[in-house]
N, CA and C atoms of all chains as a GROMACS GRO file, in nm:
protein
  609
    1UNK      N    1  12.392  11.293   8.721
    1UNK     CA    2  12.308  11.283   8.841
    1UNK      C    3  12.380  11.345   8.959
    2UNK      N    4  12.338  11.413   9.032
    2UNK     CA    5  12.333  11.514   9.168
    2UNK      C    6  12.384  11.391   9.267
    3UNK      N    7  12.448  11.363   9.313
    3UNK     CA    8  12.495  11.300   9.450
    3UNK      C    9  12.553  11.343   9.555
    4UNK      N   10  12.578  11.514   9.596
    4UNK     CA   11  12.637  11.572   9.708
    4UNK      C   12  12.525  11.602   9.812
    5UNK      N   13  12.452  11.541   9.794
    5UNK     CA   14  12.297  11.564   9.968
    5UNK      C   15  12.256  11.682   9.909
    6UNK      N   16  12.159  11.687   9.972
    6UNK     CA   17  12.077  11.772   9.985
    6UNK      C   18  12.118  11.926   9.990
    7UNK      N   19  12.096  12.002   9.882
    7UNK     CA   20  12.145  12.180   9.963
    7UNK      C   21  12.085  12.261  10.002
    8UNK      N   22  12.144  12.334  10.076
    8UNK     CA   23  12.056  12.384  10.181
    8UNK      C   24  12.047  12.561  10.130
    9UNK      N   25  11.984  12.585  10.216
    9UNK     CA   26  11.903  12.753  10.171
    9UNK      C   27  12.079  12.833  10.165
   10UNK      N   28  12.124  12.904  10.061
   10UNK     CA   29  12.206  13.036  10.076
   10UNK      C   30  12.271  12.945   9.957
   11UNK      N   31  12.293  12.816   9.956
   11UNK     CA   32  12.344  12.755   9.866
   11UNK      C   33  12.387  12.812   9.740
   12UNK      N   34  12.510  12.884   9.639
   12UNK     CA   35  12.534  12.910   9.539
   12UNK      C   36  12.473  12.799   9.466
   13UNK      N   37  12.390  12.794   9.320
   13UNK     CA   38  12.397  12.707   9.256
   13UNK      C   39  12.367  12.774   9.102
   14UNK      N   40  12.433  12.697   9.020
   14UNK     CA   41  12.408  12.699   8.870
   14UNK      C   42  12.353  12.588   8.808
   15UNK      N   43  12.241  12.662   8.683
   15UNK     CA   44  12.140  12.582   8.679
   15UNK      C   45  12.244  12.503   8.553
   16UNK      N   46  12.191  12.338   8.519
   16UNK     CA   47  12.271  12.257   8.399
   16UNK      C   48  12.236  12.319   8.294
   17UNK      N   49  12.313  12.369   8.169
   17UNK     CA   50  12.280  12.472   8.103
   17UNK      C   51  12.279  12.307   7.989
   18UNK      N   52  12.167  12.260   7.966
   18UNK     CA   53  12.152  12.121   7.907
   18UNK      C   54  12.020  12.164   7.790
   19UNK      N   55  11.983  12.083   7.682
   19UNK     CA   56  11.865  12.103   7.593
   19UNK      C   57  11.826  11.961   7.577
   20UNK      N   58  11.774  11.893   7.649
   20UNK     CA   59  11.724  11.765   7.631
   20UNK      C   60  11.578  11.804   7.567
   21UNK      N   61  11.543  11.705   7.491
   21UNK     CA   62  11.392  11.656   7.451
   21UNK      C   63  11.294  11.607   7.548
   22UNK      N   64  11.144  11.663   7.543
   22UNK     CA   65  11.061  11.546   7.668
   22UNK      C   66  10.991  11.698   7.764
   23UNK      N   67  10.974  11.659   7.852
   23UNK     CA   68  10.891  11.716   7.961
   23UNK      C   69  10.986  11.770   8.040
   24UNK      N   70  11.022  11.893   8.003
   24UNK     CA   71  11.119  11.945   8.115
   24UNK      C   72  11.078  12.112   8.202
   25UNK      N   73  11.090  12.088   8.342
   25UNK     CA   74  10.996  12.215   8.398
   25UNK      C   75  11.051  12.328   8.413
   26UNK      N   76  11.227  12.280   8.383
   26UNK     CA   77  11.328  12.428   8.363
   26UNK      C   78  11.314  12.524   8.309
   27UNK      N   79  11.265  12.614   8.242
   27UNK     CA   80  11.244  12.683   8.143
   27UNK      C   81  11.413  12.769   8.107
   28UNK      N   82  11.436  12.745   7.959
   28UNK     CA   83  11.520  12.772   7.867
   28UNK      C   84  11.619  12.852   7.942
   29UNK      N   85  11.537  12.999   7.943
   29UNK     CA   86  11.564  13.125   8.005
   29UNK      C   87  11.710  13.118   8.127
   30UNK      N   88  11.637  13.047   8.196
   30UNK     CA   89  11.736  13.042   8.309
   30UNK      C   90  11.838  12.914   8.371
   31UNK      N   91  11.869  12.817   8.253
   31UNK     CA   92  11.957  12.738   8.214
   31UNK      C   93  12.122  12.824   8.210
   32UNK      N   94  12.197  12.744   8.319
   32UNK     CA   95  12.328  12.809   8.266
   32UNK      C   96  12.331  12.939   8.408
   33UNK      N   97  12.247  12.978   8.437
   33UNK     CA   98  12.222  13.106   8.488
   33UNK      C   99  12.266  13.034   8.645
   34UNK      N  100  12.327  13.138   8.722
   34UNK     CA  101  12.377  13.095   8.857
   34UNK      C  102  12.286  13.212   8.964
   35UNK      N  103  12.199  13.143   9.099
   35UNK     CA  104  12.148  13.196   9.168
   35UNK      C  105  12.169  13.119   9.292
   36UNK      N  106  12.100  13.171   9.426
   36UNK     CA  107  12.135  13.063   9.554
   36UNK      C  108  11.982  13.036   9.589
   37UNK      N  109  12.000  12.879   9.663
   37UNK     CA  110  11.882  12.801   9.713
   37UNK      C  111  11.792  12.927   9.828
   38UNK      N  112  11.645  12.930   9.790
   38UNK     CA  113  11.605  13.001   9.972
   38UNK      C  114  11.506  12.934   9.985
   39UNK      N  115  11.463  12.817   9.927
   39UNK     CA  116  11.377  12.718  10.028
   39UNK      C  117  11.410  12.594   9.961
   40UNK      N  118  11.347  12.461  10.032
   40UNK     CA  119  11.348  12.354  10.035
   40UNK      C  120  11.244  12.296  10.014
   41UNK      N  121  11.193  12.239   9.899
   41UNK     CA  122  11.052  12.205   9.893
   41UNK      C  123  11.046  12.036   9.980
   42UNK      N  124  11.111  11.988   9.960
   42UNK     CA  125  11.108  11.848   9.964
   42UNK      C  126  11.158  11.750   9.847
   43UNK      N  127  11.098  11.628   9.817
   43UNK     CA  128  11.099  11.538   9.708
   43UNK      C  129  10.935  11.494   9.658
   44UNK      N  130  10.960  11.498   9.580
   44UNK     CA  131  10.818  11.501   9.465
   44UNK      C  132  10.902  11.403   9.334
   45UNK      N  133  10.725  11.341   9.277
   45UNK     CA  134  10.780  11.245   9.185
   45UNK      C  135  10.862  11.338   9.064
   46UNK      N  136  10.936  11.250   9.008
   46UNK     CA  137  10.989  11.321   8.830
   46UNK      C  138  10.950  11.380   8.760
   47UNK      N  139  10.866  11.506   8.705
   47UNK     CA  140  10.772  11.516   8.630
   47UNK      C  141  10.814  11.478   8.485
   48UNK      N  142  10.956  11.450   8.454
   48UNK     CA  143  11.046  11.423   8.368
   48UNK      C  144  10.989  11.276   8.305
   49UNK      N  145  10.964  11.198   8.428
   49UNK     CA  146  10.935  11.055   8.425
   49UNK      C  147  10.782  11.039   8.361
   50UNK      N  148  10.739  11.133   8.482
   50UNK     CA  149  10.554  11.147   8.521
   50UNK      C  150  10.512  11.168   8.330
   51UNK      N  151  10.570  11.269   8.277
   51UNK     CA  152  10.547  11.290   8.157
   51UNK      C  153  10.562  11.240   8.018
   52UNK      N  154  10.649  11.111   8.028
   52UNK     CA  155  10.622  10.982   7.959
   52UNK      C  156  10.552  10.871   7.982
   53UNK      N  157  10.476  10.853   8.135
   53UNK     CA  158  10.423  10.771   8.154
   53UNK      C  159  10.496  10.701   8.226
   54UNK      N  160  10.582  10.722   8.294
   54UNK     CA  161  10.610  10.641   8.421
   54UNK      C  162  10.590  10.734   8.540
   55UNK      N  163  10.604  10.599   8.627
   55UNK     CA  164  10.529  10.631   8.774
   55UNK      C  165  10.662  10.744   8.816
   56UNK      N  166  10.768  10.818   8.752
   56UNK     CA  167  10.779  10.947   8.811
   56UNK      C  168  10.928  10.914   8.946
   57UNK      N  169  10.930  10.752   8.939
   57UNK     CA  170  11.046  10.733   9.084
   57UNK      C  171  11.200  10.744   9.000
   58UNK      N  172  11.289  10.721   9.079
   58UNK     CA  173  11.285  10.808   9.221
   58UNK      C  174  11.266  10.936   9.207
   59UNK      N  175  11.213  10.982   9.304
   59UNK     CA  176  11.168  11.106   9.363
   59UNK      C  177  11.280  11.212   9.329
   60UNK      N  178  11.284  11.344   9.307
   60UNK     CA  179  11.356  11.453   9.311
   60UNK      C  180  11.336  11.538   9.483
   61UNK      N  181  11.460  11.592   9.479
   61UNK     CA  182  11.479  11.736   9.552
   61UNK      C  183  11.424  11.823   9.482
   62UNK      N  184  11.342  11.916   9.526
   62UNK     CA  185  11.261  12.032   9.486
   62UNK      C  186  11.311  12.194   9.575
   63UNK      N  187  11.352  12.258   9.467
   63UNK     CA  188  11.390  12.396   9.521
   63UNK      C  189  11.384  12.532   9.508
   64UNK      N  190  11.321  12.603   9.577
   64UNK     CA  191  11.324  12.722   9.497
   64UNK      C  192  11.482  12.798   9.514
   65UNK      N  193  11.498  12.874   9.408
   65UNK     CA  194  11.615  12.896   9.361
   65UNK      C  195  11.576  13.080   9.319
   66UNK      N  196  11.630  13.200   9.409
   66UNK     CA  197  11.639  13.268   9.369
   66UNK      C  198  11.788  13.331   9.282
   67UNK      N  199  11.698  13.440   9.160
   67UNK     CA  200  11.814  13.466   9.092
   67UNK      C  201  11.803  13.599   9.094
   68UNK      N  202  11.880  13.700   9.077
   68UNK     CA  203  11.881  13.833   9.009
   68UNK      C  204  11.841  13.863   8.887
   69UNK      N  205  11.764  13.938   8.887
   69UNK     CA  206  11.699  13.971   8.717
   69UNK      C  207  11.830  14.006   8.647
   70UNK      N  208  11.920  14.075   8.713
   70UNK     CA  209  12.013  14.130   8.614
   70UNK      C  210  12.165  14.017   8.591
   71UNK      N  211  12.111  13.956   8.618
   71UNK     CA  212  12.207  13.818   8.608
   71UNK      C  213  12.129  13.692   8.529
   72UNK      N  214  11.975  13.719   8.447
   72UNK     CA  215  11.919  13.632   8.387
   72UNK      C  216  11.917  13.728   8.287
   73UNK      N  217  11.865  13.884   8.273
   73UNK     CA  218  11.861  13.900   8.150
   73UNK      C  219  11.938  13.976   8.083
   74UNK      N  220  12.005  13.968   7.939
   74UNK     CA  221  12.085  14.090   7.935
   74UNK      C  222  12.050  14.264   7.897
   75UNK      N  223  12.104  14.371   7.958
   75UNK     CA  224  12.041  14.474   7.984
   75UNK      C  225  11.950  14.518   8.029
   76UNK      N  226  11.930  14.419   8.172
   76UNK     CA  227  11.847  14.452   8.244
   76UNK      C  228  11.810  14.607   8.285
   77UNK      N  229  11.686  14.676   8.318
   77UNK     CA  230  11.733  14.863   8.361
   77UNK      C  231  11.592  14.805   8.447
   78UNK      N  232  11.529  14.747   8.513
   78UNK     CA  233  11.470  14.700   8.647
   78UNK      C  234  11.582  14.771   8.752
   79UNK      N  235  11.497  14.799   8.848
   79UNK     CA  236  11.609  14.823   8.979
   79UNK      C  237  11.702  14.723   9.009
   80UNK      N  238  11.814  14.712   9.070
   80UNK     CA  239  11.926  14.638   9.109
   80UNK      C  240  11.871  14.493   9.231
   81UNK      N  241  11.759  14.559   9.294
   81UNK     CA  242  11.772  14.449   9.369
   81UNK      C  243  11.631  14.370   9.324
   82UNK      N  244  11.578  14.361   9.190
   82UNK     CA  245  11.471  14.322   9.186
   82UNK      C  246  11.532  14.169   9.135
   83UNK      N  247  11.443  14.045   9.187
   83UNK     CA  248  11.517  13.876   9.129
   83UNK      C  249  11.388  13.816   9.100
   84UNK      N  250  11.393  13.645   9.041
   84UNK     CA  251  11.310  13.631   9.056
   84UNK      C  252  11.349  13.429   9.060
   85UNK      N  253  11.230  13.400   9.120
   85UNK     CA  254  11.232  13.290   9.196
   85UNK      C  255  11.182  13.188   9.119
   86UNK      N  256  11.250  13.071   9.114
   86UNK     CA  257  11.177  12.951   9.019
   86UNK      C  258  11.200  12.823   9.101
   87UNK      N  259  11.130  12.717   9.119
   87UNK     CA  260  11.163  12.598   9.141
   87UNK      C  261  11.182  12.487   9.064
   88UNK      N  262  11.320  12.451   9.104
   88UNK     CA  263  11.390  12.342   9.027
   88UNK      C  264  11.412  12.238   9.062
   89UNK      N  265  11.387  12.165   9.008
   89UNK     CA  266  11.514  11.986   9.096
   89UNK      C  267  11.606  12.010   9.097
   90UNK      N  268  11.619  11.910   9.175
   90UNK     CA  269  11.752  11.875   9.201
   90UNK      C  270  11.958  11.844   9.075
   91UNK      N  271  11.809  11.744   8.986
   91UNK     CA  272  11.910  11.741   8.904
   91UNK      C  273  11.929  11.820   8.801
   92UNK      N  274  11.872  11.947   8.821
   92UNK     CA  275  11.910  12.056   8.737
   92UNK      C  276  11.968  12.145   8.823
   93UNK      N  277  12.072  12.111   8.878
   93UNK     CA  278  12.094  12.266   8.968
   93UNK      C  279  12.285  12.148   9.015
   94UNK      N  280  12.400  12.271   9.019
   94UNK     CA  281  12.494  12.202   9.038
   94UNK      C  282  12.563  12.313   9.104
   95UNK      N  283  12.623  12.282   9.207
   95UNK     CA  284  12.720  12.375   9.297
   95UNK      C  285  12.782  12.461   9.242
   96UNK      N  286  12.735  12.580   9.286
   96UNK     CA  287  12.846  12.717   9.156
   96UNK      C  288  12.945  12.802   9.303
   97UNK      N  289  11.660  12.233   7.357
   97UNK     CA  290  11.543  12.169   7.272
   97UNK      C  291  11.431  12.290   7.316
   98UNK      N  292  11.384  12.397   7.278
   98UNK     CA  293  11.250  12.444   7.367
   98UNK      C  294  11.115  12.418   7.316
   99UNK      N  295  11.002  12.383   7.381
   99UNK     CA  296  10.928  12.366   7.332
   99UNK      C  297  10.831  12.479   7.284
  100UNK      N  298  10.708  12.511   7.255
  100UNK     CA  299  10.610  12.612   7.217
  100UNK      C  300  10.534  12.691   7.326
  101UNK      N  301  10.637  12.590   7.449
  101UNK     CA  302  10.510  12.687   7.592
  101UNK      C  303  10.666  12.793   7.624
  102UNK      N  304  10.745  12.707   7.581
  102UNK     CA  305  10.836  12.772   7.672
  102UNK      C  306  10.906  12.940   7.636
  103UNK      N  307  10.855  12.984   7.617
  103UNK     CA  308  10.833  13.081   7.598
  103UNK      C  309  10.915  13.279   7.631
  104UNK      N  310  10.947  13.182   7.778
  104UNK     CA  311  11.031  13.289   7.845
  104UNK      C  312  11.099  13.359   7.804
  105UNK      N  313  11.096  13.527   7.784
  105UNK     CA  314  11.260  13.559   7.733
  105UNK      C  315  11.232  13.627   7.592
  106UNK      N  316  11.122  13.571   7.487
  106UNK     CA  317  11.099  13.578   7.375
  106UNK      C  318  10.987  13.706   7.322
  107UNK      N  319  11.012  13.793   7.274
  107UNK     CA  320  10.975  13.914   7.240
  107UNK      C  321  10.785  13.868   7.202
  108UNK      N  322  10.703  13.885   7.278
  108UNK     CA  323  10.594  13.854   7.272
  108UNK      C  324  10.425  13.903   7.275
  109UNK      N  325  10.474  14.080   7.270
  109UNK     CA  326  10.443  14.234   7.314
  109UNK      C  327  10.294  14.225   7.442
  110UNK      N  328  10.245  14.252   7.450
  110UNK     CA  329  10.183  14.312   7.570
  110UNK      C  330  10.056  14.136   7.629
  111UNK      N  331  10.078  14.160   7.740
  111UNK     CA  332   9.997  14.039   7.791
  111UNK      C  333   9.840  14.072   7.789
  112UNK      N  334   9.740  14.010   7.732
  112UNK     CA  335   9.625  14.016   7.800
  112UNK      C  336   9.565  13.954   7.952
  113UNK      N  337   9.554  14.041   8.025
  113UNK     CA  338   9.534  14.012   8.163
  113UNK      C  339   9.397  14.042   8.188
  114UNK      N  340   9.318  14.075   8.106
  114UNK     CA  341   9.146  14.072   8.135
  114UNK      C  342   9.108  13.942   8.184
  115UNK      N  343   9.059  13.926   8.308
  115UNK     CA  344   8.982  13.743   8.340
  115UNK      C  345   8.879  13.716   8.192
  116UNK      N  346   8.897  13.564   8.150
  116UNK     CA  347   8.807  13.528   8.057
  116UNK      C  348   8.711  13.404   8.128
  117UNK      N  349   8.564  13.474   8.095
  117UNK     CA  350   8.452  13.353   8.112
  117UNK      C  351   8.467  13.250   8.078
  118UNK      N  352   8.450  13.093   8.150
  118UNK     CA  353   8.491  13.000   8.111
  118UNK      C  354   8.376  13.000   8.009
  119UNK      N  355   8.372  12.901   7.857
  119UNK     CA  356   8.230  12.861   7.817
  119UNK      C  357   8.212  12.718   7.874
  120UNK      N  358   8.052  12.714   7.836
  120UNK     CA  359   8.041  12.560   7.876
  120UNK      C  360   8.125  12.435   7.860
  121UNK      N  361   8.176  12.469   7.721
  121UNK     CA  362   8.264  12.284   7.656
  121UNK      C  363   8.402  12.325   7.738
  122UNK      N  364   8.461  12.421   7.784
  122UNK     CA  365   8.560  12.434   7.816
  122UNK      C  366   8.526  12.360   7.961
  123UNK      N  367   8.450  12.434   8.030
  123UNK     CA  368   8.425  12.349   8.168
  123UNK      C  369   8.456  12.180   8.174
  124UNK      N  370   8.331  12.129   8.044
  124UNK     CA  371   8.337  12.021   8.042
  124UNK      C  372   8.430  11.929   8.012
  125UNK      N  373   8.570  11.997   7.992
  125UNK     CA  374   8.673  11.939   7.914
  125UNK      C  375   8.782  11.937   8.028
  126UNK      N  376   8.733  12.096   8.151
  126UNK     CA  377   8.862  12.040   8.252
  126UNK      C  378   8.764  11.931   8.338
  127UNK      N  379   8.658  11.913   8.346
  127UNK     CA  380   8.585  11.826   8.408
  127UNK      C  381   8.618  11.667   8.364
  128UNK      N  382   8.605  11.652   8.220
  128UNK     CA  383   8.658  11.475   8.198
  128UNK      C  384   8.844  11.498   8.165
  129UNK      N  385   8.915  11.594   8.203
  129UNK     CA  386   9.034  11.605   8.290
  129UNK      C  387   9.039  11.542   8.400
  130UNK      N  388   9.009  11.629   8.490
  130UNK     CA  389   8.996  11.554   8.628
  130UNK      C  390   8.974  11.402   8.571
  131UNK      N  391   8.837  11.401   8.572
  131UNK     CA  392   8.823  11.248   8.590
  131UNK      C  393   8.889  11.165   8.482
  132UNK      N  394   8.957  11.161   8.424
  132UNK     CA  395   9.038  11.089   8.361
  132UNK      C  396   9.171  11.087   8.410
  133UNK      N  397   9.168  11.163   8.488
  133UNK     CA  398   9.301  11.147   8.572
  133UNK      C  399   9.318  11.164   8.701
  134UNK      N  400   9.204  11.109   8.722
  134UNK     CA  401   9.181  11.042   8.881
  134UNK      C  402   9.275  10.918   8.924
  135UNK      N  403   9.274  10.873   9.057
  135UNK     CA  404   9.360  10.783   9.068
  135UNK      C  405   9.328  10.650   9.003
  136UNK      N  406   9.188  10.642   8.992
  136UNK     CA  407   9.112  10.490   8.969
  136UNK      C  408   9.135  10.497   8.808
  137UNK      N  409   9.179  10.567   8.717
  137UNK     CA  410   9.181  10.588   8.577
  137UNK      C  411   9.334  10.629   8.510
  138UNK      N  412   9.367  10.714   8.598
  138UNK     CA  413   9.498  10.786   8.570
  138UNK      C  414   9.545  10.761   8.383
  139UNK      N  415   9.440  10.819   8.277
  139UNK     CA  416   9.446  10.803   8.177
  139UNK      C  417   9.493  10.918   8.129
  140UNK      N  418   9.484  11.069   8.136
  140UNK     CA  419   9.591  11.196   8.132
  140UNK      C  420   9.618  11.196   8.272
  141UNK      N  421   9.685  11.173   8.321
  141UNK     CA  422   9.776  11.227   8.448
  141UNK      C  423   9.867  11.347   8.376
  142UNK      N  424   9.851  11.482   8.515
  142UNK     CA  425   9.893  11.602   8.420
  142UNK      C  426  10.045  11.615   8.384
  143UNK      N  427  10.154  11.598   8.446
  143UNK     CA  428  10.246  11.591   8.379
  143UNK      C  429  10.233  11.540   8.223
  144UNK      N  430  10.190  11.429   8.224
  144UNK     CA  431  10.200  11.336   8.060
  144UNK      C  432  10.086  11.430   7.981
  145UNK      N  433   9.967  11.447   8.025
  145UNK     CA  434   9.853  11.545   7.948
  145UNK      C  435   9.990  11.689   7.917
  146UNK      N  436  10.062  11.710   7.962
  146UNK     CA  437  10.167  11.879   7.932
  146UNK      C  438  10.282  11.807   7.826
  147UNK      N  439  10.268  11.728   7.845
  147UNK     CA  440  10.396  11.642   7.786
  147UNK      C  441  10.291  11.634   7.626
  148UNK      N  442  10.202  11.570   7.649
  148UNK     CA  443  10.138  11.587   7.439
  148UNK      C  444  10.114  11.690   7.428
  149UNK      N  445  10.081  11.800   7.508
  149UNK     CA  446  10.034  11.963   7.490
  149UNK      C  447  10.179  11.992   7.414
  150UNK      N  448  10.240  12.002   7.454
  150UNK     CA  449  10.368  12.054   7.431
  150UNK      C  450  10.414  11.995   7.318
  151UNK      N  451  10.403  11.852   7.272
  151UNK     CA  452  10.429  11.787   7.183
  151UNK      C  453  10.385  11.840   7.042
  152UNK      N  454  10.198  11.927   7.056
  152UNK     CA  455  10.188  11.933   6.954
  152UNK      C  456  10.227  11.984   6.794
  153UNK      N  457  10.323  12.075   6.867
  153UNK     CA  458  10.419  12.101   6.729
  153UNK      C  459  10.353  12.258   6.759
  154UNK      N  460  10.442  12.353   6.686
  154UNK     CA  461  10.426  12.486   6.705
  154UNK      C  462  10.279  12.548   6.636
  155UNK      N  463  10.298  12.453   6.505
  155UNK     CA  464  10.172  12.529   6.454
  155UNK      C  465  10.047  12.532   6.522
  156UNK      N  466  10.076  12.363   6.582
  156UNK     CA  467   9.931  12.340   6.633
  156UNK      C  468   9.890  12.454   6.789
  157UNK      N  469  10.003  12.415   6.854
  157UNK     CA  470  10.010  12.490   6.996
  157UNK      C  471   9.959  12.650   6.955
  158UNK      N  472  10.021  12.712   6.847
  158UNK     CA  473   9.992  12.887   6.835
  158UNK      C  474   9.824  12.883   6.778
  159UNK      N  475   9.782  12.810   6.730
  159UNK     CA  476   9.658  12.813   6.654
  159UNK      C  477   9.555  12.786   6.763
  160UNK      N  478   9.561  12.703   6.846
  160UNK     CA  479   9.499  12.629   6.945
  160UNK      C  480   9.480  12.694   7.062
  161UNK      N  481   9.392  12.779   7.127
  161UNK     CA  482   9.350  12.810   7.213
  161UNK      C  483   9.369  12.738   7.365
  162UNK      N  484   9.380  12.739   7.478
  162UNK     CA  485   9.425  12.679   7.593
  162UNK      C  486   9.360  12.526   7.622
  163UNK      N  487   9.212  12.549   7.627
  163UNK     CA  488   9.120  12.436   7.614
  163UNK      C  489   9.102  12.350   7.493
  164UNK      N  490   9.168  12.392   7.363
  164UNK     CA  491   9.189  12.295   7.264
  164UNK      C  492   9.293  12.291   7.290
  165UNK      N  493   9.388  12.310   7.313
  165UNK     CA  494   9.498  12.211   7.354
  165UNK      C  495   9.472  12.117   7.426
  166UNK      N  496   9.435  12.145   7.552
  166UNK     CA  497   9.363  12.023   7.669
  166UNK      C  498   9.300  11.890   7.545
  167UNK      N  499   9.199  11.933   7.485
  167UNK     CA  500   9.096  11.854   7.375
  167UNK      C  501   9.196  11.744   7.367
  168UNK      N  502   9.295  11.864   7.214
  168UNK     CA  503   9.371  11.745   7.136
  168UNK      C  504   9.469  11.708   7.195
  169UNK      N  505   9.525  11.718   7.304
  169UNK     CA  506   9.603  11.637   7.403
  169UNK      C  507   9.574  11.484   7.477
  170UNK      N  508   9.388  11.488   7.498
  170UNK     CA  509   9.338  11.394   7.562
  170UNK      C  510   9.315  11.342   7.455
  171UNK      N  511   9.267  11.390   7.353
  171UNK     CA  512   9.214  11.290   7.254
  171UNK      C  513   9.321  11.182   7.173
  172UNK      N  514   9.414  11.252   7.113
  172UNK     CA  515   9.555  11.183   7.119
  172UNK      C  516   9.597  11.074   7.234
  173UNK      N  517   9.562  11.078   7.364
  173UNK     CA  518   9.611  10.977   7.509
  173UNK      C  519   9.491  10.898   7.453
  174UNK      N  520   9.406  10.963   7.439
  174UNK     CA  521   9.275  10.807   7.444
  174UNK      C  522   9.314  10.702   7.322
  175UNK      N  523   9.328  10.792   7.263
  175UNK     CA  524   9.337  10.656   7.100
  175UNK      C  525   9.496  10.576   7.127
  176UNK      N  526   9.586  10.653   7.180
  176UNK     CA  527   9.653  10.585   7.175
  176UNK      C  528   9.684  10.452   7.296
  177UNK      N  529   9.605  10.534   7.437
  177UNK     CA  530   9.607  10.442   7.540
  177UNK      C  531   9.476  10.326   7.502
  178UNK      N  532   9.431  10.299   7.384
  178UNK     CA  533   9.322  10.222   7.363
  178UNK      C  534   9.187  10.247   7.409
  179UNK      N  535   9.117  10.327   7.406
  179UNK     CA  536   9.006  10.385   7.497
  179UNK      C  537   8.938  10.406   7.395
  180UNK      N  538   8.976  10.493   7.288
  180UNK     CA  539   8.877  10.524   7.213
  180UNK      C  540   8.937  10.518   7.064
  181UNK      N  541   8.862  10.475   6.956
  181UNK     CA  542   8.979  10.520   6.842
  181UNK      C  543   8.937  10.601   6.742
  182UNK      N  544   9.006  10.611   6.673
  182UNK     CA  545   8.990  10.797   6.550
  182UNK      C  546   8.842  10.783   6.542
  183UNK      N  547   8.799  10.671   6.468
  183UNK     CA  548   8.696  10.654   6.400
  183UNK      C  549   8.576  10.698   6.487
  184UNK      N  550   8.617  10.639   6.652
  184UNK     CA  551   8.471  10.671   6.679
  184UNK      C  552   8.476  10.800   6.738
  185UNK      N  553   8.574  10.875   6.720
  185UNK     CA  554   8.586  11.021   6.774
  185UNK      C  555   8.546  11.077   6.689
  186UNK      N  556   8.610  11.041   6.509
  186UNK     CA  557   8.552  11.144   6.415
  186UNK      C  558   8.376  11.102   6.400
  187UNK      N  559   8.352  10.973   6.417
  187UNK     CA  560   8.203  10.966   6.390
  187UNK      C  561   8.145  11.021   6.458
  188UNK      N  562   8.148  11.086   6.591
  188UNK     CA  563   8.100  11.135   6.745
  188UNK      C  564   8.089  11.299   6.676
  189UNK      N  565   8.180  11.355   6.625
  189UNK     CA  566   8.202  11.454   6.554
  189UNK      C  567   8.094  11.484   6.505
  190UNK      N  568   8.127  11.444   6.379
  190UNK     CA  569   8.037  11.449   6.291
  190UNK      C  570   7.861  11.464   6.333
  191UNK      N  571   7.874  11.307   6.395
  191UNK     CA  572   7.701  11.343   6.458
  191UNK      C  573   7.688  11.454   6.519
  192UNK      N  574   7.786  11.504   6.626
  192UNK     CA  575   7.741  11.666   6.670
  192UNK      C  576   7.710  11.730   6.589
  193UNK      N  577   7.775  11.750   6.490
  193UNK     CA  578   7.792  11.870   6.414
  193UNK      C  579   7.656  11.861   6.293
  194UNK      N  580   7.656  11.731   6.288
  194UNK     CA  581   7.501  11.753   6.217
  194UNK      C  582   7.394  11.781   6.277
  195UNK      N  583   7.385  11.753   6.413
  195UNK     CA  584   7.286  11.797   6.547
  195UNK      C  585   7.278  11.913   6.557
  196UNK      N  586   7.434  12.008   6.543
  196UNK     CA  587   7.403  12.154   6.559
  196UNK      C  588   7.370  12.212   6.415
  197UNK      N  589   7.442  12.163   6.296
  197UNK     CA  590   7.349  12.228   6.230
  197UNK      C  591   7.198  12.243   6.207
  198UNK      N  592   7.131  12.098   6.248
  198UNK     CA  593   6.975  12.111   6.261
  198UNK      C  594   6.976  12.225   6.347
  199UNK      N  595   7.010  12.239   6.404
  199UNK     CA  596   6.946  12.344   6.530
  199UNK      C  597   6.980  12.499   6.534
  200UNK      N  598   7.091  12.493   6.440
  200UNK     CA  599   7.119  12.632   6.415
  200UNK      C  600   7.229  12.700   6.462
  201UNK      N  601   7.309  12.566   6.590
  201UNK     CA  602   7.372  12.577   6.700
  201UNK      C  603   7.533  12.630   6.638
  202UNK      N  604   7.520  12.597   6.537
  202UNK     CA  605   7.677  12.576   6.483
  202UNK      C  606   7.754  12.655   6.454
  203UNK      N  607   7.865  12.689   6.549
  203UNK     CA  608   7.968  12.788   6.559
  203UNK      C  609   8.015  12.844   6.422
   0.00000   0.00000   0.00000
């Protein structure tokens, strides 16, 4: 579990490169993969929770998290500055 | 662990991006969506309705079209949240399907 506050936009972060079972909104792909915070959604219920049937508390940090294409896929030949943006919780994302 | 939506990344060749007409049962299926997962019911609430989608196992998910997934996702929450059970889903069945064959209706 995430306990350093809240991070803020420019933020380095790497996503938990983890394979749990269940309802998870990470997608595979970009597990492990290191990009920085550029917005702040807020807190929203668990969908982790929401998706077994609980009421979803406590709440997550919600973030979008841009990455570089050429730092998610290998042999990327996209232009250099093309990325792409996903939103994550909180507790998938750890100070890189 | 990935599941059958998750997809990303995985050699999957060209997307169809043509808009598709909803049909009628499809309508009617995101329609007792919603209302089954309204606040006064919250019987698929969508996280948990993505959570059995996803559950259904690969074969079922690749075979299954978007709106039968929705189907056998809810239908699975009902029997098991006590609402409805096999029997009177497959009997409900059935009577359709003998209704449309009188009529000629039958897919």
């Amino acid at each position: 579990m995430m306990s350093d506050g809240i991070l803020q936009p420019g933020q380095r972060v790497r996503v938990r490169e983890d394979y749990p079972p269940g309802h998870i909104r990470t997608p595979v792909y970009i597990r492990g993969k290191i990009g920085h915070v550029t917005r702040v959604f807020g807190e929203f219920e668990n969908p982790e929770r929401l998706g077994v049937g609980l009421d979803g508390k406590p709440k997550k940090m919600l973030y979008e998290v841009r990455f570089k294409q050429a730092d998610v896929w290998p042999n990327y030949n996209g232009p250099v500055h093309d990325t792409v943006d996903i939103d994550i919780y909180q507790h998938w994302l750890e100070k890189a | 662990m990935r599941g059958p939506h998750d997809v990303g990344g995985i050699p999957a060749g060209p997307v169809d991006t043509e808009p598709h007409k909803m049909t009628f049962w499809e309508k009617q299926i995101d329609a007792m969506h919603t209302l089954l997962g309204d606040d006064k019911r919250r019987i698929t609430v969508r996280d948990q309705n993505r959570h059995y989608i996803e559950s259904l196992g690969q074969d079922a998910y690749t075979r299954l079209n978007y709106y039968e997934r929705w189907t056998a996702a809810m239908a699975l929450q009902l029997v098991k949240k006590g609402v409805l059970t096999q029997d009177e889903i497959d009997a409900k069945i059935a009577e359709i399907k003998q209704r449309l064959e009188e009529t000629g209706e039958l897919e």
